[in-house]
N, C-alpha and C positions, 0 to 999 in steps of 0.2 A: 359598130365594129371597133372603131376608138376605144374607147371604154373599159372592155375587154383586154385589148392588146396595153391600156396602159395599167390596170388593176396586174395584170400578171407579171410586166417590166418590173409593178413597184414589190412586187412579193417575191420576185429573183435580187432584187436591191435588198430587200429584208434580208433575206435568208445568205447572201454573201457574205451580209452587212456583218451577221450575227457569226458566222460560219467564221471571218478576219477576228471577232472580236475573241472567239470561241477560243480558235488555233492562241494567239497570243496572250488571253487568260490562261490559259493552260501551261503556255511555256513559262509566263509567272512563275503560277502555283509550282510547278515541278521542278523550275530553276531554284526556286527560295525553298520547297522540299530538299531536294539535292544538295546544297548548300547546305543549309543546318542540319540535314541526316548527316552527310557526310562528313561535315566537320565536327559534329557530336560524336560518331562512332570512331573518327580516328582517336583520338584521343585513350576514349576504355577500348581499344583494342590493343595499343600499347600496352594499357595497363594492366591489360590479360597472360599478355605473352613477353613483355618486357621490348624495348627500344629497339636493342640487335636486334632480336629474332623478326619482329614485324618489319624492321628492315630489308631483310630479306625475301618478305612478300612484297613490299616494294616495289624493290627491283622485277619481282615475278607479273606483276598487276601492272607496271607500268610498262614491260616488253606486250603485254597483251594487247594496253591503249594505244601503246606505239604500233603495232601492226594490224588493228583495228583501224586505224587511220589510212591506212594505206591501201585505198583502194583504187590511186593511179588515175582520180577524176573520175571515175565512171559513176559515183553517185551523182555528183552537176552534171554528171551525160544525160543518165535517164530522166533526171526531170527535165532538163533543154528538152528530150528527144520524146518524154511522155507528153508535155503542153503542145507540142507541136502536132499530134495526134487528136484531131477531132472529136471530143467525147458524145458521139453518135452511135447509135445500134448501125451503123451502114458499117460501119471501122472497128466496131467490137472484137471483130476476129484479128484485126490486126493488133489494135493494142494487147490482145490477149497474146500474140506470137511474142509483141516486142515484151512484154514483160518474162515470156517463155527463156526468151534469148538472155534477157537480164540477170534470169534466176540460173542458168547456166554457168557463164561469165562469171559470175562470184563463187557458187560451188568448185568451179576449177579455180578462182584466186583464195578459197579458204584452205580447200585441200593442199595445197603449194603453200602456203604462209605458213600453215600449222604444222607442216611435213619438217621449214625451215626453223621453225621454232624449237620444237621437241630437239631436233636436233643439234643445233648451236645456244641454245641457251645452257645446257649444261656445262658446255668450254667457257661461257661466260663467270659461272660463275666461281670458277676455279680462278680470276683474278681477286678474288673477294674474300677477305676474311668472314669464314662461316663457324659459331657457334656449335662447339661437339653437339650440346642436345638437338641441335636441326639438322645436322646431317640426314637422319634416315630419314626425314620427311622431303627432300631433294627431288627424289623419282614421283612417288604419290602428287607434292604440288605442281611438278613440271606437268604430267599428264594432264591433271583438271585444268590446268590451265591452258593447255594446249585443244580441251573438249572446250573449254570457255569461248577461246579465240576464236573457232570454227564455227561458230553457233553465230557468236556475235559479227563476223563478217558477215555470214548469208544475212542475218536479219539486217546489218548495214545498207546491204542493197534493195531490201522489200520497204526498209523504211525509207529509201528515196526514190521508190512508187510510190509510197505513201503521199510523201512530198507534192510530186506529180501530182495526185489526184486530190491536192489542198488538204490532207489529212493527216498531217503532223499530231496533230491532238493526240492519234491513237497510242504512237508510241512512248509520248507525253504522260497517259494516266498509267501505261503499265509503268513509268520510272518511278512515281508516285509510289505505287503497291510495292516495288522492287527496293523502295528503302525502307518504307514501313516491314518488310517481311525481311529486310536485314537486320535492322535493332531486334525484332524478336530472334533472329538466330543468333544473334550477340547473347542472349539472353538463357539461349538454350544451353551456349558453347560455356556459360559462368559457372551454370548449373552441373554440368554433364563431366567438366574439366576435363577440356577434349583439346585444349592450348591451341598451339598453331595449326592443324590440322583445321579442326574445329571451325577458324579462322575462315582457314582457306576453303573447305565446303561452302559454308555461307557462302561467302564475300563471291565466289563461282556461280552458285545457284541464282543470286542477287543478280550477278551483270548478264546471266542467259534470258532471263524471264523479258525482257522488252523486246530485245531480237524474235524471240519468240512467236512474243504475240503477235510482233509484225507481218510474222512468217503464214500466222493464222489469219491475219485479216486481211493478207493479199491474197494467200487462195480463197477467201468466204467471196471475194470480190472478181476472181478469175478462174475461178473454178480448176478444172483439171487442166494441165500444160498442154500446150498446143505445138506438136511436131509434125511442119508441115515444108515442101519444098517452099525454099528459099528464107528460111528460119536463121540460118547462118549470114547467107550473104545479102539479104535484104534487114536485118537488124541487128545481127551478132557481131559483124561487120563494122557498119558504121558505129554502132555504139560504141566501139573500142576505139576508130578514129576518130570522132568529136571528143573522147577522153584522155585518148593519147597527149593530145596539147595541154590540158589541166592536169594532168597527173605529174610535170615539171612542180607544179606548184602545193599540188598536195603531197609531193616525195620530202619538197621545200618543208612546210609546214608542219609536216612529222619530225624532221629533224630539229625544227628549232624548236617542237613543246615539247619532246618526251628525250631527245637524247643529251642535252645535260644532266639530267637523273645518272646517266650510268658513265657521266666521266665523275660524277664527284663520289659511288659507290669504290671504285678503286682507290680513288686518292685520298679522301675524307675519313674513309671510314662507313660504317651501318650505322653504328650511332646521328652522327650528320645525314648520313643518307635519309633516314626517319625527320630528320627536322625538316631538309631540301623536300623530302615528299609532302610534307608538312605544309611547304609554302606552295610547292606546285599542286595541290590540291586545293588550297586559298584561289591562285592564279586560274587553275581550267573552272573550277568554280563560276568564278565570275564571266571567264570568256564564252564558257555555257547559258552563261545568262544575258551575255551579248548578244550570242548569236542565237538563242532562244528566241529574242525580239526580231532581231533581223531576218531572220530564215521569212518568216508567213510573210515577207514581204515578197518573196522570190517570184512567186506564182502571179501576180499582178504588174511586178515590175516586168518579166518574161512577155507578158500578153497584151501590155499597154502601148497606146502609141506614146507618140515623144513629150508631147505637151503632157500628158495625164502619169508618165514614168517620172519625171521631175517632180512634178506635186508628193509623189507616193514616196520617191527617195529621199527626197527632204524630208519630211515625216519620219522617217524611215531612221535618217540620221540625227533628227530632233531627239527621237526617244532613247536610240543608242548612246549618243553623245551624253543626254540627261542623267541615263541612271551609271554609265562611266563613271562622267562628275561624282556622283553620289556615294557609289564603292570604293571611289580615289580615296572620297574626304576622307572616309570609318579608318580605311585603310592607314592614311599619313596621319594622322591625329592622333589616334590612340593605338599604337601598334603595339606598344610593351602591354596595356590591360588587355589587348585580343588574345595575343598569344599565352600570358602568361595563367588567365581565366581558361583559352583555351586545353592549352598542351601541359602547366605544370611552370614552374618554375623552373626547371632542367634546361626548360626551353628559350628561355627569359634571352638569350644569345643569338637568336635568330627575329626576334621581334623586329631590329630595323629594315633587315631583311623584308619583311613582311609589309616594310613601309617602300621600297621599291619598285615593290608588284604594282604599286600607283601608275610606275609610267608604264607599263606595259598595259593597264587594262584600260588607259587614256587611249591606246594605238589602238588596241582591238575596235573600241568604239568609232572611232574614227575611220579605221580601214575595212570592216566586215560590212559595211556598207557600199562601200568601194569596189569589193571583190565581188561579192554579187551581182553587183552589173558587169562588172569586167566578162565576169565566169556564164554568164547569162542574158548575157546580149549585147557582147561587147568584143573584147578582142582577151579570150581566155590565156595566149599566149603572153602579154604585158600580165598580166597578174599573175600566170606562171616566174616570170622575171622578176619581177619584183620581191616573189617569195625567195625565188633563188637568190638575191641579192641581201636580205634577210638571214640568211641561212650562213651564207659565206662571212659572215659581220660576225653572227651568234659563237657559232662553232669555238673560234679561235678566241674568243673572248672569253670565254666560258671557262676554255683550256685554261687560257693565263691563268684568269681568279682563283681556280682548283689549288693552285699553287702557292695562293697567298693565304691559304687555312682561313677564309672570309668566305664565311655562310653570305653576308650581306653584296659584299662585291659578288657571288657567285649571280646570287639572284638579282641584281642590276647589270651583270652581262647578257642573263637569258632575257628578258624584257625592254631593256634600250633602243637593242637597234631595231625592233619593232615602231617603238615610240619615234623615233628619228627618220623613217622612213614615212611615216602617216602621211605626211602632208601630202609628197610626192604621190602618193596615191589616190589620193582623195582627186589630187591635179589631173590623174591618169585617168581616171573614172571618169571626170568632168567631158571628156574628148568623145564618151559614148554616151551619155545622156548629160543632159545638164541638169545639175542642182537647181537652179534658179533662183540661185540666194539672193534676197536683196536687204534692203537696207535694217527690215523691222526681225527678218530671220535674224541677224549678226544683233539686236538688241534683246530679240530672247534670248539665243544663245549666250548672251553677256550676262543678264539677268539668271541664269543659272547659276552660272558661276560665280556672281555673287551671293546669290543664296547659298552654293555649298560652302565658301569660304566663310559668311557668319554661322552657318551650321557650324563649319569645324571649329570657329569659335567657343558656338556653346561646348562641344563637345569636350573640350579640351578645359573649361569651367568645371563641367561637371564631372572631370576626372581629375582634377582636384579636389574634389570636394566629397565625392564619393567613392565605393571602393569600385572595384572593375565589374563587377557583375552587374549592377543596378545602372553604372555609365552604359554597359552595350547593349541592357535590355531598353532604357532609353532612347541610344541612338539608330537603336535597330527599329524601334516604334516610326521614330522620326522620318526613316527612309523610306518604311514601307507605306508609310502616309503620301508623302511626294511623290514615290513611285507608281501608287496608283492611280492618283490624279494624271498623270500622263496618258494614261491610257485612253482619255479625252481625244486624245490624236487618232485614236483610230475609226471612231464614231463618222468621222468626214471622208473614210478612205472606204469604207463598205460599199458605197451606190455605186463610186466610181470603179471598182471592181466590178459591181455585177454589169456593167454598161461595157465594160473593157471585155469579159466573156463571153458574153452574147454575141459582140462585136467578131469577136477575133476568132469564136467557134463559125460564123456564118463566110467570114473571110476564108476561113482552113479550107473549107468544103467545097465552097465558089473557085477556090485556087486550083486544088487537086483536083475536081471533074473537071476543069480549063484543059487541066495538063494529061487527062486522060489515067490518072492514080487512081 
């Protein structure tokens, strides 16, 4: 009888094992897709349509990110509130209600967001100096973008079911497809010379396709919606009040990543404004590949007890911290060959700029770890605070530097007070799980950082000596070497997962018959 019950333990150990290694090879691959799609296509899309006018989609694609973001915590609600749901055929019906209720709850926050959009974004951009030949395109890109926003909210919330049911990856391989099938409509829009327009179909088409999928592989998984009494007040309900408290923090966090973009479109100009987007596409870049690593941790840290939630967040914050390091160094080192290989020479003015995003993706690394416990099994309401105290710091900073015609100060106002708050945070985290740092952590962690600082060394050799292209296909080698060797870390976090789900499914079920659920 042994035997048996252990041959099966170790083939849920495999398959977690693989399943942890899976989800975070994926967000890799699609974070370092993402990244070099996206930083490739900005560029010749400028080049298509010239500085101003792509400016002005800009500001259109970045009101989008910004109220894609806002979904008021309720995506940390449903996965807290899907983990906590038994994955048993006895509960089937229920997680199919709470997801019913989930898929509701967004459809009324897209309709509302988009309704808000369409209609205030056009007063917006009447503070904006706009290009005679892009006027008539005004109505046409507000609408796609307003079909964009609506699509991409709902799949916002199926993709943190996804989450919920450890399946991140899904929406992972559609971003993969969704940049590869962007350069080809880049390619189309050259061809076809269809300018801005042109542009804006793609770059629409591009951001719907992962929502999408999401939207397809939650119902392949929950078939038809479930409307049944107590659908409201037994899950629509509470879902909105476990969210209520995070959504302080995710209102926080929308404002300090996407609303400096639209104080420096007034005062700077479109031309700047394309550079600023420039650098905040470098910054979500990377904070996506933060928290690309971070997130597969969610679902283990969520289900773990205390001793085995330590192990996994240090881990957790090993690899974040690592590849931080990593993106700092590229970043402060050679920032005039980044930008000037990437964007042109025009751009050559914002390059130190670009060397600021340093401290800002040093704080990501260090707090996205942080918040995750906070937000997921800790006290959502401190890390709502903590954003909010973020926000109050960014805002008024931001303001000033607008003021000082300083692309570079701008972008070390948006990123600072992030960096200056880490620590405090990491300290706030510590009060709901412990790190367990001890003496040989704080010498790897040392050891890293001395490897990036003789990396930026080399790097900084080899951009003397060579011209900018051949320095960033070098140092880009260099990273992605490093960075895959971390993945090491995750090999030891698989068993302990699947021992933590067995665990904490047989605990759900023993608790709720106790209590008569």
């Amino acid at each position: 009888m042994g035997k048996p019950d252990q041959e099966e333990h170790t083939t849920g150990a495999d398959t977690s094992a693989s399943r942890l290694g899976q989800n975070i090879l994926w967000n890799y691959l699609s974070g370092f897709t993402s990244i070099f799609g996206l930083l490739l296509l900005y560029p010749l899309a400028v080049t298509i349509v010239g500085a101003s006018s792509y400016g002005l989609w800009v500001l259109a694609i970045g009101a989008i990110q910004m109220l894609t973001m806002t979904d008021f915590g309720l995506g940390a609600g449903i996965v807290r509130t899907l983990t906590g749901i038994p994955d048993d055929p006895s509960y089937q019906r229920e997680r199919r209600m709470f997801v019913t209720a989930a898929f509701l709850v967004f459809l009324i926050l897209a309709t509302v967001l988009t309704a808000v959009y369409v209609a205030v974004f056009p007063f917006y951009l009447q503070t904006v100096t706009i290009p005679e030949q892009d006027r008539s395109i005004l109505w046409p890109m507000t609408v796609l973008a307003g079909l964009t926003l609506f699509i991409s909210l709902i799949g916002r919330g199926m993709n943190s079911v996804l989450w919920g049911l450890n399946r991140p990856d899904i929406e992972r391989k559609a971003a993969v497809v969704a940049i590869l099938g962007r350069a080809a409509g880049y390619g189309i829009v050259m061809v076809t010379d269809t300018g801005l327009l042109g542009i804006v179909i793609v770059e629409c088409l591009s951001l719907m396709l992962p929502p999408l999928v999401c939207l397809i592989a939650v119902g392949r998984r929950f078939h038809s919606p479930v409307f049944a009494k107590g659908l409201w007040s037994e899950h629509g309900k509470p879902l909105i009040k476990v969210s209520s408290v995070m959504s302080i923090g995710a209102l926080s966090q929308l404002g300090i990543y996407q609303l400096p973009l639209f104080l420096v479109g007034p005062t700077l100009g479109l031309h700047a404004t394309t550079a600023f987007g420039a650098l905040m596409r470098v910054y979500q870049s990377c904070r996506l590949v933060v928290s690309w690593i971070a997130l597969p941790y969610g679902y283990p840290l969520r289900i773990a007890t205390a001793d085995k939630a330590a192990r996994i967040l240090k881990n957790c914050l090993t690899l974040t911290f690592g590849i931080g390091v990593l993106m700092g160094t590229a970043l402060a080192v050679i920032p005039t060959e980044l930008m000037t290989a990437w964007m042109g020479d025009d751009f050559a003015f914002a390059a130190t700029g670009l060397a600021m995003l340093t401290f800002g993706i040093m704080g990501e690394a260090i707090t996205q770890p942080a918040n995750l416990v906070m937000n997921l099994r800790g006290s959502p309401m401190r890390a709502s605070m903590l954003s909010l105290a973020v926000l109050v710091l960014t805002l008024p900073s931001v303001w000033a530097a607008t003021h000082t015609d300083s692309i570079t100060l701008v972008a070390l106002a948006t990123v600072l007070p992030s960096f200056l708050l880490s620590g405090l945070q990491m300290y706030l985290a510590e009060k709901d799980v412990s790190y367990g740092i001890v003496k040989a952590d704080l010498m790897r962690w040392t050891g890293m950082v001395a490897g990036a600082v003789a990396f930026g060394g080399v790097a900084l050799i080899l951009a003397h000596f060579l011209p900018a292209w051949p320095t960033i296909a070098v140092v880009g080698a260099g990273l992605a070497v490093m960075a895959l060797r971390m993945l090491k870390l995750v090999r030891a976090d698989g068993a302990v997962v699947a021992e933590m789900s067995e665990e904490n499914s047989e605990a759900l079920m023993g608790e709720r018959e106790a209590t008569g659920d």
